[in-house]
C-alpha positions as CSV (number, residue, x, y, z in Angstrom):
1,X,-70.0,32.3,-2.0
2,X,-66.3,33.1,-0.1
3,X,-63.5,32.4,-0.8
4,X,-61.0,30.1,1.8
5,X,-58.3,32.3,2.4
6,X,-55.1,30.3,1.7
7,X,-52.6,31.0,4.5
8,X,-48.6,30.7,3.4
9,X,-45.5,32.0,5.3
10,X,-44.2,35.0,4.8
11,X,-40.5,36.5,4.3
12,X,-39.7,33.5,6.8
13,X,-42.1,33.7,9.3
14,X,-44.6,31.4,10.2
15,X,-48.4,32.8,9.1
16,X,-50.9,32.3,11.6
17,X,-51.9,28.7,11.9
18,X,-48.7,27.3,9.9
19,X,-46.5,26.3,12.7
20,X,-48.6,24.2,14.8
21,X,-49.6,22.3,11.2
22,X,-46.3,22.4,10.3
23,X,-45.4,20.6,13.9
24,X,-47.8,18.6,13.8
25,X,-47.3,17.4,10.2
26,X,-43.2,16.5,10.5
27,X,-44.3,14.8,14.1
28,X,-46.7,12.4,11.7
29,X,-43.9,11.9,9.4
30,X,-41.4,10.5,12.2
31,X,-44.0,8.4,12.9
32,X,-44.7,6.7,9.7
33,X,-40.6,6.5,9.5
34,X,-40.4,5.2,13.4
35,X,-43.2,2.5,12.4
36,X,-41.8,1.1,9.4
37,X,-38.1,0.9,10.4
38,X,-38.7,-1.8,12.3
39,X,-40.5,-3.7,10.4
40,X,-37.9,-3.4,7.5
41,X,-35.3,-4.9,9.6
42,X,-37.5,-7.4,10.8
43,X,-37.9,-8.7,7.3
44,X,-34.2,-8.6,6.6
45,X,-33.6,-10.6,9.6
46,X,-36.3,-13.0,8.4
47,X,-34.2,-13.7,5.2
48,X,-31.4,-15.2,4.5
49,X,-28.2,-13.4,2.5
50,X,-29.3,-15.2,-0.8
51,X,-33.0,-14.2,-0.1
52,X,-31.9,-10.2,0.5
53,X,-30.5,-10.5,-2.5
54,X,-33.6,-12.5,-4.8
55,X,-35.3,-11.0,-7.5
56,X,-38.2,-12.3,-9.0
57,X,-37.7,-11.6,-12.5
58,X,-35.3,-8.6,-14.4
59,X,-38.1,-6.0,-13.9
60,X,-38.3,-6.5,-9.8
61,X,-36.1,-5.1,-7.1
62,X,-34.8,-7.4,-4.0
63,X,-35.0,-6.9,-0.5
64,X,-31.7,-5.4,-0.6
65,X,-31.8,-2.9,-3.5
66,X,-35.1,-1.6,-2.0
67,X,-33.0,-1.0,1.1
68,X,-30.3,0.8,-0.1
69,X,-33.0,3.0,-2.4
70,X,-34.5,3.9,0.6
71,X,-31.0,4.7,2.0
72,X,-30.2,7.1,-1.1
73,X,-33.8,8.6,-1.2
74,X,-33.9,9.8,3.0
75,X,-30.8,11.0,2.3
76,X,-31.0,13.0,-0.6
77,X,-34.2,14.6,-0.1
78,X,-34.4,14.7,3.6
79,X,-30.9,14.9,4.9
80,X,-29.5,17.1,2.2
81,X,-32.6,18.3,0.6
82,X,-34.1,19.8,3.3
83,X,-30.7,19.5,6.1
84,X,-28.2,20.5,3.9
85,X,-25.8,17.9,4.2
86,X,-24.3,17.5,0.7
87,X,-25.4,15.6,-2.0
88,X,-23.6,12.2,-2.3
89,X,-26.0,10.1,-3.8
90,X,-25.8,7.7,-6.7
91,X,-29.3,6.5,-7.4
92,X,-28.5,3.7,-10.3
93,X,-25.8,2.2,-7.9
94,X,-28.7,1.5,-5.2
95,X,-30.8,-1.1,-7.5
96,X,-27.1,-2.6,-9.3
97,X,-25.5,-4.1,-6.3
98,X,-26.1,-7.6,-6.9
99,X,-25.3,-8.4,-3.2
100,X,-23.8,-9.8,-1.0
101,X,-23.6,-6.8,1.1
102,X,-24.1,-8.4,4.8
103,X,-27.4,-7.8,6.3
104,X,-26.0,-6.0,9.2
105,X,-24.3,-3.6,7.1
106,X,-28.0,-3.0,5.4
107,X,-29.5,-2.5,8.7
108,X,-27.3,-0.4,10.1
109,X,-27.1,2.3,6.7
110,X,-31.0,2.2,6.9
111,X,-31.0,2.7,10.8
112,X,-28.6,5.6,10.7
113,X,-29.9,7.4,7.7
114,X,-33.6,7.1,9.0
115,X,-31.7,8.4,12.3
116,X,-29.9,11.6,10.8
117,X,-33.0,12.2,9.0
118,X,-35.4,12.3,12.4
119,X,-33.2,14.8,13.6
120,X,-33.6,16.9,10.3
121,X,-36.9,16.9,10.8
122,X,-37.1,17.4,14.6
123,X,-35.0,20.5,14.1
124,X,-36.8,22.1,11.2
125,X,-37.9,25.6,11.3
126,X,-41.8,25.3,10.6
127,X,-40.8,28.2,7.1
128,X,-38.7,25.0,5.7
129,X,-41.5,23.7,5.0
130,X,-43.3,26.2,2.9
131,X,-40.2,27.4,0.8
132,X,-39.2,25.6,-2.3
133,X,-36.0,23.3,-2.5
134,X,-34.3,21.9,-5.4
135,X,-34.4,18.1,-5.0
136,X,-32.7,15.8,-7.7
137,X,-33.8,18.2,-10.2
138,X,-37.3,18.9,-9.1
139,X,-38.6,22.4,-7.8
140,X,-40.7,21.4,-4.3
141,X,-41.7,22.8,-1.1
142,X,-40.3,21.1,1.8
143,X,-43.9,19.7,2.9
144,X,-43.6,17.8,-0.5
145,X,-40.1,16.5,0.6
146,X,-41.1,15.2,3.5
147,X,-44.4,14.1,1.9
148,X,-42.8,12.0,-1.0
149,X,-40.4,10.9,1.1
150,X,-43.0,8.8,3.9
151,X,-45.1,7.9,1.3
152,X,-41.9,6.4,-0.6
153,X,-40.7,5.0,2.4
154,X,-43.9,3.2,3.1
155,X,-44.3,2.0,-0.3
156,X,-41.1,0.6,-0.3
157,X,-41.5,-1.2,3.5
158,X,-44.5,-3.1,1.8
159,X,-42.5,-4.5,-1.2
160,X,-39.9,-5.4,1.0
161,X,-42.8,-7.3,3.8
162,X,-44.5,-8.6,0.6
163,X,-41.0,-10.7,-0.1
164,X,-40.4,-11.7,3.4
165,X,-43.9,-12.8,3.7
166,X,-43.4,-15.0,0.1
167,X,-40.0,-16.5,1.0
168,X,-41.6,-17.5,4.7
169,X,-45.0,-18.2,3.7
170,X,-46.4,-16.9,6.8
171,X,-47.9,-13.6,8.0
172,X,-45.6,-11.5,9.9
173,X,-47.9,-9.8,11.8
174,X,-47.5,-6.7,11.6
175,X,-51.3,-5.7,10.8
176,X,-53.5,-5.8,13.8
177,X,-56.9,-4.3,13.3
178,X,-57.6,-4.2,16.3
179,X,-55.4,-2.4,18.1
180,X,-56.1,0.9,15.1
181,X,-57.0,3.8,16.3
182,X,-61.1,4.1,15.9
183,X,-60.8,7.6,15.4
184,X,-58.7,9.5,13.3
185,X,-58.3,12.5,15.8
186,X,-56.8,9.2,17.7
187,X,-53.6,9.2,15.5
């Protein structure tokens, strides 16, 4: 039985192979972060300030907190983590604001950070993402920064859909079956 050779960059060089995955990995990430953008400010818009700003019990997070989170967590493991823009953020402040910071100024933070962090990732050297970067605390390559960061992003967008869908009672429509790729060498 052989062995799969595992292939990792080198003294900062891309090994064979790594660069094109490595393209075509951060161009999949911009895409998860270009597709649920949108549909976060959508459900801002589809709230009222007092509904940004509802929790459903102690435990939960609003609309609002989820957005700045998601603010402070593109910034600090994208933007500085992996850009190396310093290191502002203030994680505990992001779920204590009680509100009511205006809707526009949510959307437009979220907007620009998910902005300046596009161009982080557009300009990344393919190595980036095989080194390993301190990140509030933690010891990760860049592909898990970028990794954690979509899949928190995304996790996130459907907590904040899953309120704006409960305080409208109404699907938003942002599923549509049939319009997904049938192939996954399609996405």
């Amino acid at each position: 039985m052989r062995r799969a050779k595992t292939v990792i960059a080198r003294k900062g060089r891309d090994a064979p192979g790594n660069g094109q995955t490595a393209r075509l990995y951060l161009a999949t990430a911009q895409k998860v972060l270009e597709r649920y953008l949108p549909r976060i400010v959508r459900c801002l818009g589809e709230l009222n300030q007092e509904e940004i700003w509802w929790r459903p019990n102690s435990a939960s997070n609003s609309a609002g907190n989820l957005t700045l989170h998601l603010c402070g967590n593109v910034r600090q493991w994208i933007i500085s983590g992996l850009g190396g823009a310093a290191d502002v953020r203030v994680r505990d402040q992001e779920f204590a604001e009680r509100g009511p910071l205006p809707r526009r100024v949510l959307i437009r933070r979220l907007r620009q950070t998910v902005r300046e962090a596009l161009r982080v990732i557009r300009s990344l050297p393919s190595d980036v993402l095989f080194r390993v970067h301190t990140i509030q605390g933690f010891r990760v390559t860049g592909l898990y920064a970028v990794f954690n960061v979509t899949e928190h992003f995304s996790h996130h967008a459907g907590q904040i859909i899953y309120i704006a869908k409960m305080k409208r009672g109404r699907d938003l429509g942002f599923t549509n079956l049939l319009a997904a790729p049938k192939r996954l060498d399609n996405i």
